[in-house]
C-alpha positions in Angstrom: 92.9 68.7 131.5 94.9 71.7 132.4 97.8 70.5 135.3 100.1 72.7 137.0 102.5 70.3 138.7 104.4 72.3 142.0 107.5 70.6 143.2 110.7 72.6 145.5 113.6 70.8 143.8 114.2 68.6 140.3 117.5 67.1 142.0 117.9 63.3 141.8 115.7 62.1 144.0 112.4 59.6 144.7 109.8 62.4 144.6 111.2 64.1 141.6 111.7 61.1 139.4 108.1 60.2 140.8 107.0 64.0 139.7 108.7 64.0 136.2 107.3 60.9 135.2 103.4 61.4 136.1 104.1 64.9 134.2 105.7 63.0 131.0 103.0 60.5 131.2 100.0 63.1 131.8 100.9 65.4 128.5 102.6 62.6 126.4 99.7 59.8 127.1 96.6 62.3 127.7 97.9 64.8 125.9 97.3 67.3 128.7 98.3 70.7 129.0 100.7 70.3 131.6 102.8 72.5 133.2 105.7 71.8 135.8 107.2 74.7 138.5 109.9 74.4 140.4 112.1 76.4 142.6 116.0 76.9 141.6 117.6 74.9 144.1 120.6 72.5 143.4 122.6 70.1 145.1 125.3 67.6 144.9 122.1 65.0 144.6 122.2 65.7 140.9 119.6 67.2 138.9 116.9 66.2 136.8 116.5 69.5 134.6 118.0 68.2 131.4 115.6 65.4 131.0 112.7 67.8 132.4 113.6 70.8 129.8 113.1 68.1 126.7 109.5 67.0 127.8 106.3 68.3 126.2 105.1 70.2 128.9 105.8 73.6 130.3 108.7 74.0 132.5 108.8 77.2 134.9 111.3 78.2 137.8 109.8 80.5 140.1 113.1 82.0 142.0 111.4 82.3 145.4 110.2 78.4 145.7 113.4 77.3 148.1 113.4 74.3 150.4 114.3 76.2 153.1 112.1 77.8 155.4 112.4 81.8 154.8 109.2 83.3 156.1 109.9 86.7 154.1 110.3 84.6 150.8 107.8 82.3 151.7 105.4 84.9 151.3 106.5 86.2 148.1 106.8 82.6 146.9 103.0 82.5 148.0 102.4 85.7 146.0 104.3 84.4 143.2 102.4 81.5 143.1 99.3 83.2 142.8 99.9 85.4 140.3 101.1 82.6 138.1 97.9 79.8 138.9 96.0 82.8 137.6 97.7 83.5 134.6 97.8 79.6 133.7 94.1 79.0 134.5 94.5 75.5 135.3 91.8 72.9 136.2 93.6 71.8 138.8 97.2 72.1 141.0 99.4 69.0 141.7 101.5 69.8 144.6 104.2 67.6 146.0 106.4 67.1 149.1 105.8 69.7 152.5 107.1 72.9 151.4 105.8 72.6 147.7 102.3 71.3 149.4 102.4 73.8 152.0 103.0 76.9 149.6 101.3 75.9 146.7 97.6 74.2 148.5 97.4 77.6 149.7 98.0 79.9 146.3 95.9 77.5 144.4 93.3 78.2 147.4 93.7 81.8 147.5 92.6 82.0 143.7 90.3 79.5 144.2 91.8 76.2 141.9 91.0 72.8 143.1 94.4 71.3 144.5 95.4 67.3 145.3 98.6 67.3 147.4 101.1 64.3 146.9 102.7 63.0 150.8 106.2 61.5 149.6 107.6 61.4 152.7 106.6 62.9 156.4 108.3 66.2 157.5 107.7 64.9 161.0 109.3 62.2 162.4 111.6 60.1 165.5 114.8 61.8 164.2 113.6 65.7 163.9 113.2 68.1 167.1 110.4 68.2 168.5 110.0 71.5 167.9 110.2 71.5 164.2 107.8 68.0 164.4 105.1 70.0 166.2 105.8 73.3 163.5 104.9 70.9 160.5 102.2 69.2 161.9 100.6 72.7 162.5 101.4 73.7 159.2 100.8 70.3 157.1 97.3 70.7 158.9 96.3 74.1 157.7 97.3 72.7 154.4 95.4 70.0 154.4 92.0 71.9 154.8 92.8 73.4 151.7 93.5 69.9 149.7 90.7 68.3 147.3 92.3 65.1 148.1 95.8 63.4 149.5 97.6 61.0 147.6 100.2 59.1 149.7 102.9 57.0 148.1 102.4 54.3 150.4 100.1 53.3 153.5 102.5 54.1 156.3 102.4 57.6 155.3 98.3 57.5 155.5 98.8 56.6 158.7 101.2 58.3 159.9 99.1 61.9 159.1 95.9 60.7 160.4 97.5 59.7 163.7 99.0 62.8 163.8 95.4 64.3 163.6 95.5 65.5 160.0 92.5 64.3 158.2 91.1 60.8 158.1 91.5 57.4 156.1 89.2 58.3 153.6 90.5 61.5 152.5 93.9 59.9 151.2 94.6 57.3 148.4 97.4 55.2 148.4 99.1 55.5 144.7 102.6 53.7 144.8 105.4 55.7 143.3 105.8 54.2 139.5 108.9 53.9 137.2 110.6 52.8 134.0 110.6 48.8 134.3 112.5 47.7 131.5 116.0 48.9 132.5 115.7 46.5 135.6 113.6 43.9 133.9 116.1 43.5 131.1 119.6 45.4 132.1 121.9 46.6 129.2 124.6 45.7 131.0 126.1 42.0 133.0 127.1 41.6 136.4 130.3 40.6 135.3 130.8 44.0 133.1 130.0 45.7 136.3 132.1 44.7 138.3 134.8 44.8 136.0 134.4 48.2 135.6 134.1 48.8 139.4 137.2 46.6 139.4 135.5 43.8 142.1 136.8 40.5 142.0 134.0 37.9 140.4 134.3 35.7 143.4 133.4 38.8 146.1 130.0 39.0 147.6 128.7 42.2 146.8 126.6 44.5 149.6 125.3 47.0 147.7 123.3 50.6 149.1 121.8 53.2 146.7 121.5 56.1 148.5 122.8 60.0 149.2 125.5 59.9 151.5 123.6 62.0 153.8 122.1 62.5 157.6 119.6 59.9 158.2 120.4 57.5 155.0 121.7 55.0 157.1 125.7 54.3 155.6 127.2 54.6 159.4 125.2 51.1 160.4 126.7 49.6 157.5 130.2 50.9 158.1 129.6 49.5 162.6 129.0 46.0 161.5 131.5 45.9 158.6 134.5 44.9 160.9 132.8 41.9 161.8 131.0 40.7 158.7 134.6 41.2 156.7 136.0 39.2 159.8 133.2 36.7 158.9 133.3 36.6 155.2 136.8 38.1 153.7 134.9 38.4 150.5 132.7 40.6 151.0 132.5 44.1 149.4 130.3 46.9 150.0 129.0 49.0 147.1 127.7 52.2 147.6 126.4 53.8 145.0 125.6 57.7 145.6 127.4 61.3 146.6 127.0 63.7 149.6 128.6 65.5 152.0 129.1 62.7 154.0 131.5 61.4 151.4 134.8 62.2 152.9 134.1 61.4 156.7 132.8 58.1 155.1 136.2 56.9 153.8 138.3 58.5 156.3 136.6 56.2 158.9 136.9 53.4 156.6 140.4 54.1 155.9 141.4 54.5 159.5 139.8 50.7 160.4 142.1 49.5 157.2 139.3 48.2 155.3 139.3 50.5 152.2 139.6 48.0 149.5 136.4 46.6 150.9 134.2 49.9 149.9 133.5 51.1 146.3 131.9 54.6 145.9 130.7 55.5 142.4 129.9 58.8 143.5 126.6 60.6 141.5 124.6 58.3 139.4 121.6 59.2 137.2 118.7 57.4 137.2 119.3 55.3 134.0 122.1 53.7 134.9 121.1 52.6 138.5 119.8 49.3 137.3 123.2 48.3 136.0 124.5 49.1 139.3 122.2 46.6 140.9 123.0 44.1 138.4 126.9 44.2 140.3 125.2 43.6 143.6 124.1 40.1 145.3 122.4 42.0 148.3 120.6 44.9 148.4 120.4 46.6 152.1 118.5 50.1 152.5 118.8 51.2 156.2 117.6 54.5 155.9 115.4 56.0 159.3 113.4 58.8 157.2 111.5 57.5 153.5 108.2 57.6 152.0 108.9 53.9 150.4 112.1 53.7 149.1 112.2 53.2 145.2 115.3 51.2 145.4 113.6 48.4 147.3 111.1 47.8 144.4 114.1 48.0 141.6 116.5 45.6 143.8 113.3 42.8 143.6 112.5 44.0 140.2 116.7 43.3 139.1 115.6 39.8 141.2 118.2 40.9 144.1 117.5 39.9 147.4 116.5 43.1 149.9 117.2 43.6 153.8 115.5 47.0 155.2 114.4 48.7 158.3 111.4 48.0 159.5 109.9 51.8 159.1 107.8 53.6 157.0 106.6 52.4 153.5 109.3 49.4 153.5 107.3 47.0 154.7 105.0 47.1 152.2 106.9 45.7 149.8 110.0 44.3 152.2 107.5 41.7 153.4 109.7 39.6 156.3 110.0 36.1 155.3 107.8 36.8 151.9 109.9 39.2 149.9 112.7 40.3 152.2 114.1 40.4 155.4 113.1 43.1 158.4 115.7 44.6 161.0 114.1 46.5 163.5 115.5 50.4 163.1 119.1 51.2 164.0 119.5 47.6 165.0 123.4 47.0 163.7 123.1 43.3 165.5 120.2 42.6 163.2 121.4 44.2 160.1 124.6 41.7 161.0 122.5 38.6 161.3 120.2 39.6 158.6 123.1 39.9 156.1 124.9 36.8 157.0 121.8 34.9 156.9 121.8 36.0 153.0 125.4 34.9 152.7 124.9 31.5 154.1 121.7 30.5 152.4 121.6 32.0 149.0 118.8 30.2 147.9 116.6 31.5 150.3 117.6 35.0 149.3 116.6 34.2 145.7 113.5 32.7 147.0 112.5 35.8 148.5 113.4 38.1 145.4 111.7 35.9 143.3 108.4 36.6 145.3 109.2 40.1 145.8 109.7 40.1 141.9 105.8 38.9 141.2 104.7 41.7 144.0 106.3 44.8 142.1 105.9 44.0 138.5 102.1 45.0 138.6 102.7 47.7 141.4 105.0 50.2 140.2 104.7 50.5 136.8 104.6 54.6 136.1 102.1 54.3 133.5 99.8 53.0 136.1 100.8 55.7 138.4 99.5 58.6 136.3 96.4 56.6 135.2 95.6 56.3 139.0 96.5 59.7 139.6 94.2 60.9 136.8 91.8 59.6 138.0 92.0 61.4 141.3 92.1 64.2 139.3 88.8 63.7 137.8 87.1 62.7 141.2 88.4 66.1 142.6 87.1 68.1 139.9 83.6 65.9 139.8 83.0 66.7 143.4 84.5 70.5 142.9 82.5 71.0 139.9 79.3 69.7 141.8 79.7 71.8 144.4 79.6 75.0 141.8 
């Protein structure tokens, strides 16, 4: 097949890492003709681009293609993208994330190229204005009349677009966001090297976070209840693993409650070497209020760690309460408190639960998989286009 894969940003991220590897896997295992676009936005997320520019696959920036909503630039992105789906002739356009998907469904349209449109996470939601929640509902509409089909990365997104009017069960398929297993299956490096390097003391217990320190990630919940669960456990240490702009407000606050040598921040971490920073931690807690499914959730049970979540979006579908994990209900910091000393206080069951949560992911998010699913998408798409020629 001919691919054109459209993505905003290659920064250091769930949908990107999702995105690089189903474009690996599609030219390296199907030996497509793939080709990847993106727009030139940074951040201090990290980026992806060195990995990307060594694939076998084509790898264009189109300058216009910016996260941020620009209606002049929009339409030249729009124009852009057009010109360049009909000098690539592809058999079909792979579009991921709102502004990507809302941009590129309707260039592939225009010039009249089949298009399946990936949902990695909702633009809309509790936390945004309701003024921008009712602009991308409009928008992520329109685009959807122009998608062959909708992949979501988990169920909760499904559901959350058709209740929000925008097509119905059957025009989406659920294909959960794969990865590399073997760095978390087998980690290069010890729980004891890592926190020696992190310089933690063997005996703490280690509350560990892999996220961006940004709006909405869910760090300030962890930083109300830590007063009381240090109080509770002098032991324990929190491990956040991740860079932002919230960075320096982070550690002032800590600072100013006199509990800095309980927080570690390693600051920007590729990819590769998050599974060794899981193998320092002896909870996992991910308390973000916006995700698709958070990858880290699958790669804390994968590493065999014991997870706590909110109870939103894609995390319960592999958080299962009382089967794989533990549920707190959203901003809850009195349940995130309980949750976490429960884990302290019984570690058995908290290796009971990651045990179980280990036989759940191993089949599920195996990348490989992924694109294989994804292909196959792909080839219903073009069936029913091709039929309709």
């Amino acid at each position: 097949m001919k691919i054109v894969h459209v993505i905003t940003r290659l920064v250091i991220g769930g949908a990107q890492e999702n995105t690089l590897l189903n474009v690996e896997d599609l030219a390296n295992l199907y030996n497509d003709d793939v080709t990847l676009v993106i727009g030139p936005d940074a951040g201090p997320e990290g980026t992806l681009l060195e990995r990307a520019s060594q694939g076998k696959f084509r790898l264009i920036t189109v300058p216009s293609l910016h996260r941020a909503i620009g209606p002049w630039n929009d339409f030249r992105c729009y124009r852009e993208l057009q010109t360049l789906f009909r000098e690539l002739k592809p058999d079909i356009v792979h579009t991921h994330s709102s502004k990507a998907g809302i941009l590129g469904r309707a260039a592939a349209t225009a010039v009249g190229v089949p298009v399946v449109h990936t949902v990695h996470g909702s633009p809309f939601h509790p936390w945004e204005k309701n003024w921008k929640n009712s602009l991308y509902q409009r928008l992520e509409k329109r685009a959807f009349s122009q998608s062959g089909h909708t992949i979501s990365v988990c169920n909760a997104m499904t559901e959350q677009y058709v209740a929000a009017g925008i097509g119905k069960p059957e025009n989406y398929t659920t294909i959960y966001s794969g990865m590399e297993l073997e760095p978390f299956l087998n980690p290069s490096r010890t729980s004891e090297e890592m926190r020696e390097e992190l310089g933690i003391p063997d005996d703490a217990i280690v509350i560990g976070k892999v996220a961006r320190l940004f709006e909405l990630k869910g760090h300030e919940f962890l930083l109300q209840i830590a007063p009381e669960l240090i109080q509770r456990h002098p032991n324990v240490r929190f491990l956040f693993v991740g860079d932002g702009v919230l960075r320096e407000q982070m550690q002032q606050m800590i600072a100013s409650r006199g509990l800095t040598d309980h927080f570690h921040f390693t600051g920007l971490v590729p990819p590769h070497e998050v599974p060794h920073y899981l193998q320092a931690m002896d909870i996992v807690v991910h308390t973000s209020l916006r995700e698709g499914l958070p990858r880290v959730l699958p790669q804390a049970l994968l590493s065999k760690k014991p997870i706590i979540a909110f109870n939103l979006d894609g995390s319960p579908e592999v958080c299962r309460h009382e089967e794989t994990g533990l549920l707190v209900e959203p901003e809850s910091t009195s349940g995130l408190l309980e949750a976490i000393t429960r884990l302290i206080e019984t570690p058995a069951l908290g290796q009971q639960l990651a045990e179980r949560g280990y036989e759940l992911c191993l089949p599920m998010f195996d990348h490989e998989e992924m694109t294989r699913q994804v292909r196959q998408v792909y080839e219903r798409v073009l069936g029913t286009t091709e039929g309709h020629r």
